[in-house]
C-alpha positions as CSV (number, residue, x, y, z in Angstrom):
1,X,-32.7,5.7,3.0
2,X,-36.0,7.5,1.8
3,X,-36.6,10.9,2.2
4,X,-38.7,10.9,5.0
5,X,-36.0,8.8,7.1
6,X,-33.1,11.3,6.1
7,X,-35.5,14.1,7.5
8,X,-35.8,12.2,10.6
9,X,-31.8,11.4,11.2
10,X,-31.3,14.9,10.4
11,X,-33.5,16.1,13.1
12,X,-32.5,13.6,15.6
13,X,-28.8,14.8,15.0
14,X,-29.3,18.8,15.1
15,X,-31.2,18.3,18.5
16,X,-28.3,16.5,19.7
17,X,-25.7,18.5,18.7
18,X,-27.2,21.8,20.0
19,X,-26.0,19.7,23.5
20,X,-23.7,16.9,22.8
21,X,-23.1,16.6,26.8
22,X,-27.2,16.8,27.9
23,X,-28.4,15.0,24.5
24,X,-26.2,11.8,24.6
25,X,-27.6,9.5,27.3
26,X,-31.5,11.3,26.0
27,X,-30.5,9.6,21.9
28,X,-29.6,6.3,24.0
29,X,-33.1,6.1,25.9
30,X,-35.2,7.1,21.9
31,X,-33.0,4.3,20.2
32,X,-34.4,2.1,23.4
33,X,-37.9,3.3,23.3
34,X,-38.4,3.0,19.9
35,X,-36.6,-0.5,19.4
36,X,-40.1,-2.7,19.8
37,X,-39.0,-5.4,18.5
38,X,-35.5,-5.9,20.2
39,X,-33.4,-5.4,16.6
40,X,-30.7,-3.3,18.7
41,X,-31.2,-4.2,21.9
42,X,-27.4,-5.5,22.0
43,X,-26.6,-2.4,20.3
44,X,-27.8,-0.6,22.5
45,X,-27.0,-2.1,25.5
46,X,-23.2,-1.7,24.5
47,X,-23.5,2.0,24.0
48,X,-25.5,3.1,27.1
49,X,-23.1,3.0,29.6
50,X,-21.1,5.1,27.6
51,X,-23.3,7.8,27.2
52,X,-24.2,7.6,30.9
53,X,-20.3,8.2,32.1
54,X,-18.8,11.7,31.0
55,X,-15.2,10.3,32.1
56,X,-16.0,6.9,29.7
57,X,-13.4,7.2,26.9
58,X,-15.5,6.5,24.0
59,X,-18.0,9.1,25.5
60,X,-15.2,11.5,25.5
61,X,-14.9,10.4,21.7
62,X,-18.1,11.0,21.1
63,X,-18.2,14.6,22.4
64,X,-15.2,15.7,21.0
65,X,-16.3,14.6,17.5
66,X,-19.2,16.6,18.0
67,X,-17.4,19.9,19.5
68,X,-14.6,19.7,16.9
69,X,-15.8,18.3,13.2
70,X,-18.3,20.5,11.1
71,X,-21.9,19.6,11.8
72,X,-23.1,19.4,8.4
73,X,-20.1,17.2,7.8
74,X,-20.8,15.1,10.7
75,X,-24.4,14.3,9.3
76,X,-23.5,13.4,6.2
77,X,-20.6,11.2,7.6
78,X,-23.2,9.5,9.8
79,X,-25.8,8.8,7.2
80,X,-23.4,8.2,4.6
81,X,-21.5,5.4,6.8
82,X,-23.9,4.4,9.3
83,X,-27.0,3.7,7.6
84,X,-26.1,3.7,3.6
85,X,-22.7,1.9,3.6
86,X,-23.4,-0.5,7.1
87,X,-27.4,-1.0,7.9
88,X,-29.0,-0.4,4.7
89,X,-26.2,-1.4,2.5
90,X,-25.4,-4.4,3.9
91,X,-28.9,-5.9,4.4
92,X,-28.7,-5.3,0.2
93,X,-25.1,-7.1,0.1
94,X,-26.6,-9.8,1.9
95,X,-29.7,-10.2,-0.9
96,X,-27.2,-10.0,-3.4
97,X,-24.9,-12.7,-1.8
98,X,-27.9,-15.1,-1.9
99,X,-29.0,-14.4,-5.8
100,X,-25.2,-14.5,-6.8
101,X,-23.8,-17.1,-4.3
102,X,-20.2,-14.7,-4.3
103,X,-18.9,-12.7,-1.8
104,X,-20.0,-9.0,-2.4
105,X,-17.4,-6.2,-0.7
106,X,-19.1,-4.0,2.0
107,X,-15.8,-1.7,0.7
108,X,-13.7,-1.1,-2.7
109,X,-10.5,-0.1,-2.8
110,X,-9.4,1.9,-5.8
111,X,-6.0,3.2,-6.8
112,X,-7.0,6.1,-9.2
113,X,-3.3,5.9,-10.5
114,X,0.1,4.2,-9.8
115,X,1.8,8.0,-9.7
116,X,3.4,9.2,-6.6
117,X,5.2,12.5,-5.5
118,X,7.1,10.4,-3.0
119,X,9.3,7.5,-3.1
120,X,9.2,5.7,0.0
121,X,11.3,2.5,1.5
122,X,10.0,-0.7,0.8
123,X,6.6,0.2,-1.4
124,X,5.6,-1.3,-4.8
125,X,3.9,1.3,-5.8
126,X,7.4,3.5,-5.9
127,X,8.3,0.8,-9.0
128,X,5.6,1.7,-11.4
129,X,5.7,5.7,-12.0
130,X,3.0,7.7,-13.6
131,X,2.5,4.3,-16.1
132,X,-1.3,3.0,-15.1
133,X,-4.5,5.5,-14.5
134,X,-8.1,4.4,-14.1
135,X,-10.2,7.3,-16.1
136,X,-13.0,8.9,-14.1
137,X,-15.5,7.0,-16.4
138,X,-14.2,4.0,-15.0
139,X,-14.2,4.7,-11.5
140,X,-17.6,6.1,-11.3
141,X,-19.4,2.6,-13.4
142,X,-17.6,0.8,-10.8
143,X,-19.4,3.2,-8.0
144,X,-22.2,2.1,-9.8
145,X,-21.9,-1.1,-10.2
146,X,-20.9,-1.3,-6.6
147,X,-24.4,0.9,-5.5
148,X,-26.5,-1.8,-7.4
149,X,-25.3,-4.6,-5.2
150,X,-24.9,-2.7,-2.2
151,X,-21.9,-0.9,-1.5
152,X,-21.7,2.7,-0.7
153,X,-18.3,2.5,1.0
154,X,-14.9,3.7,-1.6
155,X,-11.4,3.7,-0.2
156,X,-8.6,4.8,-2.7
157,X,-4.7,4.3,-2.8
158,X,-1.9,4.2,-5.1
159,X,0.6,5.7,-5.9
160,X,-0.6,8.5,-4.3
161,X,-4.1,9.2,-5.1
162,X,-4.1,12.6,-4.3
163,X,-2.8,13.0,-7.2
164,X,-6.2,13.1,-8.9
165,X,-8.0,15.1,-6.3
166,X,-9.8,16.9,-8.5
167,X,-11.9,13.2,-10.2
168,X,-12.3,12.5,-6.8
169,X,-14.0,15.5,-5.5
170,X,-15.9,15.2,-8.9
171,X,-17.0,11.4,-7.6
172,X,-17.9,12.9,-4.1
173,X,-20.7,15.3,-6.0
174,X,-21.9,12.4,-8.3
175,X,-22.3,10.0,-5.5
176,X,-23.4,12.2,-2.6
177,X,-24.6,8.8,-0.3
178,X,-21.7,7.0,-1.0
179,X,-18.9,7.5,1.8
180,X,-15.3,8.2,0.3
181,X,-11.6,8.1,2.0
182,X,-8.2,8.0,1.2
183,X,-4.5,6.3,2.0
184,X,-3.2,9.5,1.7
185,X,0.7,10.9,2.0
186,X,-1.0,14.1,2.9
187,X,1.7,16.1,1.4
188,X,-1.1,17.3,-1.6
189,X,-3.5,18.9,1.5
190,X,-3.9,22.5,1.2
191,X,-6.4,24.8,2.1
192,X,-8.1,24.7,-1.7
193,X,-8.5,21.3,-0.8
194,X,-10.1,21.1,2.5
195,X,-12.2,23.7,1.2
196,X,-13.7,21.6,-1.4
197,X,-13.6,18.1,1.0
198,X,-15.8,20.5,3.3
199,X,-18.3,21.8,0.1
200,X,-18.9,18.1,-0.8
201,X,-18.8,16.7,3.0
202,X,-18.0,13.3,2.0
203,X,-14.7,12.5,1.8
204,X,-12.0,11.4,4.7
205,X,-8.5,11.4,4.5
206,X,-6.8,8.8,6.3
207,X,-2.8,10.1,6.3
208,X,0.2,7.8,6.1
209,X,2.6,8.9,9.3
210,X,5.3,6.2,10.7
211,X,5.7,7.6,13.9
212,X,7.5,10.9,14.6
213,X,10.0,13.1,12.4
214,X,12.9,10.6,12.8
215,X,10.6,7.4,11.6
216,X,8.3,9.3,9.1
217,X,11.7,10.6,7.5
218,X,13.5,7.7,7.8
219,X,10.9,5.7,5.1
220,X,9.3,8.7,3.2
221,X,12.0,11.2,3.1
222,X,13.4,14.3,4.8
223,X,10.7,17.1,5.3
224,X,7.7,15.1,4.5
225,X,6.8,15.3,8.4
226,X,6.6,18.7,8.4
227,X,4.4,18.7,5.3
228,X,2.3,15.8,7.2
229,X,1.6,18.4,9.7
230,X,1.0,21.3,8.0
231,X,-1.8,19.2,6.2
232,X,-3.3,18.0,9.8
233,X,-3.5,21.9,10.8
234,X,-5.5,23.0,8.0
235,X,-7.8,20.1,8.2
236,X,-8.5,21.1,11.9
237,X,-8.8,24.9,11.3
238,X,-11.3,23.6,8.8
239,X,-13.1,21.5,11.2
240,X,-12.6,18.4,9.1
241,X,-12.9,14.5,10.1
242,X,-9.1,12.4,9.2
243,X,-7.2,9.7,10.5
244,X,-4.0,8.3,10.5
245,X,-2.6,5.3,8.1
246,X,0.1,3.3,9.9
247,X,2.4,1.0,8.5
248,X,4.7,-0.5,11.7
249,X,8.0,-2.3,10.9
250,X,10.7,-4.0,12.6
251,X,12.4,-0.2,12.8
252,X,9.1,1.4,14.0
253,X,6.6,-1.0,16.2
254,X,8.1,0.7,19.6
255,X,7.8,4.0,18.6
256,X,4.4,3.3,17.0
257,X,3.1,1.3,19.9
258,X,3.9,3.4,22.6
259,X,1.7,5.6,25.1
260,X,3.7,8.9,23.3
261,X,2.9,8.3,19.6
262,X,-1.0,7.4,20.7
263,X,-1.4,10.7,22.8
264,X,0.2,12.3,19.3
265,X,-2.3,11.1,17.2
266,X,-5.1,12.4,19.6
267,X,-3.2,16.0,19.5
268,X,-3.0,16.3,16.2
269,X,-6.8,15.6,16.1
270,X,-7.0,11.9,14.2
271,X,-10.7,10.6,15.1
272,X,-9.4,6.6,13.8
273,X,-5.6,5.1,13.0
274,X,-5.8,2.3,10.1
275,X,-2.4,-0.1,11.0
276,X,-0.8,-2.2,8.7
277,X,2.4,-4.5,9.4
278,X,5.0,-4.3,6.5
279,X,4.5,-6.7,3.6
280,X,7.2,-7.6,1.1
281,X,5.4,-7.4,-1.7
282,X,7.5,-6.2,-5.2
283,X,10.7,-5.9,-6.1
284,X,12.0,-3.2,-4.3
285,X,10.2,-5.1,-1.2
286,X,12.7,-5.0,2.3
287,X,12.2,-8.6,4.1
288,X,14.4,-6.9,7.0
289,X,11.6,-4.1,7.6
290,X,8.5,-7.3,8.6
291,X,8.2,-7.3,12.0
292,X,9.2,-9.8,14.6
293,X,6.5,-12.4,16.4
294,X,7.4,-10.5,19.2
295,X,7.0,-7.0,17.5
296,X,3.2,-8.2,16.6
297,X,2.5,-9.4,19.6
298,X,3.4,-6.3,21.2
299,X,1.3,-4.4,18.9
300,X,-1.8,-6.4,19.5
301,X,-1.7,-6.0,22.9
302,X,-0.9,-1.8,23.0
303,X,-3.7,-1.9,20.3
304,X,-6.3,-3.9,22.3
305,X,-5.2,-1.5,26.1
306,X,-5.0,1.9,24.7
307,X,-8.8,1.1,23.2
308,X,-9.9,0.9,26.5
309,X,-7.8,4.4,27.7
310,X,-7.4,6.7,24.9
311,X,-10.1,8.4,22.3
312,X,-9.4,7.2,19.2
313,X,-10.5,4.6,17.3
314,X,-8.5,1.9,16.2
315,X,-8.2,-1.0,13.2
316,X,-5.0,-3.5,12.6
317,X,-5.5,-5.2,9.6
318,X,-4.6,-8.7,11.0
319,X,-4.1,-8.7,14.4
320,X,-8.2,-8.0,14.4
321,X,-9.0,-11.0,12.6
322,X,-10.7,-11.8,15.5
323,X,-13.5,-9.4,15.1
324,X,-13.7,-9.6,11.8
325,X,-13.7,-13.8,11.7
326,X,-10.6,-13.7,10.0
327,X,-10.0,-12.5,6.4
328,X,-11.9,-9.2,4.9
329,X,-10.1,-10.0,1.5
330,X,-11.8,-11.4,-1.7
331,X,-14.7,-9.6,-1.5
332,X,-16.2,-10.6,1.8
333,X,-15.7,-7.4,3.7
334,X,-13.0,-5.5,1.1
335,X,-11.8,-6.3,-2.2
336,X,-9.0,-3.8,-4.5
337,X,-9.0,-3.0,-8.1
338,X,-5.4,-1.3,-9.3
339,X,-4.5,1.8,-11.4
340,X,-4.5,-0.3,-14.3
341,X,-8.0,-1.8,-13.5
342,X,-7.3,-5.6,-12.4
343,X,-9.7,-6.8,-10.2
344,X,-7.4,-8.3,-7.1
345,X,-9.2,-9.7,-4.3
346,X,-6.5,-7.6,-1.6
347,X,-4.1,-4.6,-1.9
348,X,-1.2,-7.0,-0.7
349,X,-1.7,-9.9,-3.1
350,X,-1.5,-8.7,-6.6
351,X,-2.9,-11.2,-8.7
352,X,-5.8,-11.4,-10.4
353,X,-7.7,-13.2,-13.4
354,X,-10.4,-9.9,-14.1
355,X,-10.0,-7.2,-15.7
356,X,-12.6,-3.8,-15.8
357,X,-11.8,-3.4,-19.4
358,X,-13.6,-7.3,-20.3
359,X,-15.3,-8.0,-17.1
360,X,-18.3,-6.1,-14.8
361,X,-17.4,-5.9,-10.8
362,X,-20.1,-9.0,-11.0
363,X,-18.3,-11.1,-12.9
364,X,-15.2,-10.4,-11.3
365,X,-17.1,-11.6,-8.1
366,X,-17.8,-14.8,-9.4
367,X,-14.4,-15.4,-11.5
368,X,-12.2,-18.3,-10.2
369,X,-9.8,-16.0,-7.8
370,X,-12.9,-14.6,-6.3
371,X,-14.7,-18.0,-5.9
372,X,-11.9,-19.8,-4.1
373,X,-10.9,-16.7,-2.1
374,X,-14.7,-17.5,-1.0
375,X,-14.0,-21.6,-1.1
376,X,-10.7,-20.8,1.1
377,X,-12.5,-18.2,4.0
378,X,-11.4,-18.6,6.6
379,X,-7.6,-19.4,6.0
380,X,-7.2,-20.8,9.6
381,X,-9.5,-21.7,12.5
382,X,-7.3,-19.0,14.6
383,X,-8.8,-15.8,13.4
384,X,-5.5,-14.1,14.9
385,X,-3.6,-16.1,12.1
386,X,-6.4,-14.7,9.2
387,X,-4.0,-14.0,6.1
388,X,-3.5,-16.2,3.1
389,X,0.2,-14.3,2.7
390,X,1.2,-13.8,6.1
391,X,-0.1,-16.1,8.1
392,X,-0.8,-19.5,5.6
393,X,1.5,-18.3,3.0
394,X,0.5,-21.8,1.0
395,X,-3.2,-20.9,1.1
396,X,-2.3,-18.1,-1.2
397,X,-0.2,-20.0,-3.6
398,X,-3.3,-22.6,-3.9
399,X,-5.6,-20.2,-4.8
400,X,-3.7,-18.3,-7.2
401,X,-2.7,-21.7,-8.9
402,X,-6.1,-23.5,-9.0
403,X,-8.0,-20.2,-10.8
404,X,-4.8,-19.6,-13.3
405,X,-4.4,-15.7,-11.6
406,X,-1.4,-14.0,-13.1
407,X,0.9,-11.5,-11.3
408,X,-0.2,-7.7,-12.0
409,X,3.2,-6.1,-11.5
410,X,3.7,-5.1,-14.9
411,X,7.4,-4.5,-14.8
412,X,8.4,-7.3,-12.9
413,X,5.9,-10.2,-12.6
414,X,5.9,-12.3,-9.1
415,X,5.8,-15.3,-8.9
416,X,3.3,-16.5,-6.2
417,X,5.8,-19.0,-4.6
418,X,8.5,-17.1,-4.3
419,X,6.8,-14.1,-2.3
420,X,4.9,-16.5,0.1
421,X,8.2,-17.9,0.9
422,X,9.2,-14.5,2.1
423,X,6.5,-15.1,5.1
424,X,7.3,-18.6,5.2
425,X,9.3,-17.9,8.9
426,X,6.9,-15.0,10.0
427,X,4.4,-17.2,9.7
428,X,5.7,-20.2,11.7
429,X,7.2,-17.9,14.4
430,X,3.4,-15.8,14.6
431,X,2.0,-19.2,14.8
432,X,2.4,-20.4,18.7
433,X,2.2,-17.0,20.2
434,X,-1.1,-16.1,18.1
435,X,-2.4,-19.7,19.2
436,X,-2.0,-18.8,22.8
437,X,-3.3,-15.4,22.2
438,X,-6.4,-17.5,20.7
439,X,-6.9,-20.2,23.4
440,X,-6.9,-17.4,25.8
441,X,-8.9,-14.9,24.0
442,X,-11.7,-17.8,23.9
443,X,-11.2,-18.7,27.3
444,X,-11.9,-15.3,28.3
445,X,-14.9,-15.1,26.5
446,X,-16.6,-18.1,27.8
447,X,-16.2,-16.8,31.3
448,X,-17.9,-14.2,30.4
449,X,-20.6,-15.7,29.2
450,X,-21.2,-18.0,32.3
């Protein structure tokens, strides 16, 4: 975005914050005017009637992100994500995905080390310790790197990456129109913290909780709910933008699903919720904690009803394979690169045949994991089966086979058919329910279109 076009956004925005309530419906009927040629007429058209109903949910959304989150942080969120990372970034991913005929991530995942504070049930990153760091040099020429082909948008995990808060705050100031977020235990969030995340304006945390006390407790350890908490508080009292991580299990999906833990997440001030199901990935992995057919089903469908009722915004990683046509791994919406700086086309399949230290994100693109992670898309016709592990767990031991990808777990390698066995019965149990979900998702749709 030029100069001239940031000036423009920001005076668009200040006029409609000074009256969120008045100034909605009035940025609706600009967009319109201005929209000669019909680019966002759809666009639009999906957003008017929300900003012409105060009671709409996602016009409740929209005014409470206004009222509660710092304006100057709000801009920069909107112009850092909106336009840099999504309209302007990914008309440059699409140039570069014709000159390099590879996927090219709209998002990176980073783990800026494999060290944790916590020790939770059931995680691979418990196994490795304070062993594997990416230096700050590295993870700023992968920014970089990233920028050139048209990616502004940087996630980061671990271990816990707040563990290096202070490189990434440093990466917020050297990349001020790149958008930056976090799988975060929260338990590193104090006030010196927000203070900085509200100097640099563009950095989210997105905070791992698994349900109340009890279930939070149960997986991360006793009094890490409390310290969750304390963390959300300052983050409000600094008028700060987070959401919620959520992994649901076979002990969890009620709780986490319910009308109770969705109205929680709204209290404690979460603006989005990132869900995950439980993968048993390493070692230490739990088979017993993946959750039943049934206990997905169930989640797709609270998911999918509380979007229409409650305002917060909502992603589950596979159950919205729908909207998404099915896998974002491999570089085609999201791609990860660990602590020890293997290129792995998704944070749940760790193998890879790239490493930063002999390889530029480019090449890593176009290696052979990347290339039939691309060849493969989309696993399954049924976008609500989209996952090479979960859902075709023999897509994933084809493509790690055919490009020679290793295992990256250090301490104890795995191999590729022995962990896709452990989905072997999700997957055929997922299978007819998600088909039915499917035929009558698209049966839905065409009604709607007649």
């Amino acid at each position: 975005m030029d100069r001239v076009q940031e000036k423009a956004l920001d005076m668009v925005m200040t006029y409609v914050l000074k009256s969120p309530q008045d100034n909605f419906i009035k940025l609706v009927e600009w967009a319109d005017r201005f929209d000669v040629a019909g680019n966002f007429k759809s666009a639009i058209e999906t957003v008017r009637p929300m900003a012409e109903d105060p009671e709409h949910t996602w016009h409740q959304y929209v005014i409470n992100l206004c009222e509660e989150i710092d304006h100057d942080v709000l801009k920069t969120t909107v112009q850092n994500f909106f336009i840099n990372a999504s309209l302007a970034g990914m008309a440059k991913q699409h140039e570069s995905r014709e000159k390099y005929r590879c996927n090219i991530p709209w998002a990176i995942l980073m783990d800026p080390t494999s060290a944790c504070n916590l020790k939770c049930t059931g995680c691979w990153a418990a196994e490795y310790g304070n062993k594997l760091n990416m230096s700050y040099e590295e993870m700023d020429s992968i920014i970089t790197q990233a920028n050139e082909l048209g990616t502004y948008m940087f996630l980061y995990s671990g271990g816990e990456p707040l563990v290096r808060k202070a490189d990434i705050i440093r990466l917020c100031e050297a990349h001020p129109d790149c958008q930056f977020t976090a799988f975060t235990n929260g338990t590193l969030i104090d006030e010196a913290f927000a203070a900085e995340m509200k100097r640099v304006k563009n950095f989210i945390p997105a905070i791992s909780v698994e349900g109340f006390e009890k279930e939070t407790d149960f997986r991360r350890g006793e009094g890490t709910f409390d310290k969750v908490t304390r963390a959300m508080t300052i983050l409000r009292e600094y008028q700060l933008p987070f959401g919620i991580s959520c992994c649901y299990t076979s002990q969890n999906t009620e709780m986490i699903g319910s009308e109770a833990y969705f109205d929680q997440m709204i209290a404690w001030g979460a603006k989005f919720c990132w869900f995950f199901t439980y993968m048993p990935v390493g070692k230490d992995a739990v088979p017993e904690l993946m959750v039943t057919p049934e206990q997905r089903q169930f989640m797709y469908q609270q998911i999918r009803k509380f979007r229409e009722t409650k305002p917060i915004f909502t992603l589950d990683f596979w159950n919205d394979g729908e909207y998404s046509n099915g896998c974002l791994a491999g570089g085609r919406v999201y791609m990860h690169i660990n602590a020890n700086g293997d290129y792995e086309p998704c944070a749940f399949t760790h193998y890879s045949d790239s490493n930063i230290a002999d390889k530029t994100l480019l090449e890593a693109l176009m290696s052979p994991l990347f290339k039939a992670y691309q060849a493969g898309q989309p696993w399954n016709d049924n976008h609500l089966r989209p996952c090479p592990l979960l859902d075709n767990p023999s897509e994933l031991v084809h493509v790690v086979q055919i490009s020679g990808a290793h295992s990256t777990d250090l301490q104890n390698p795995e191999d590729v058919v022995e962990l896709s066995a452990k989905c072997e019965n999700a997957a055929a149990g997922w299978a007819p329910i998600a088909d039915e979900l499917w035929r009558a998702s698209r049966a839905s749709q065409k009604s709607d279109r007649l």
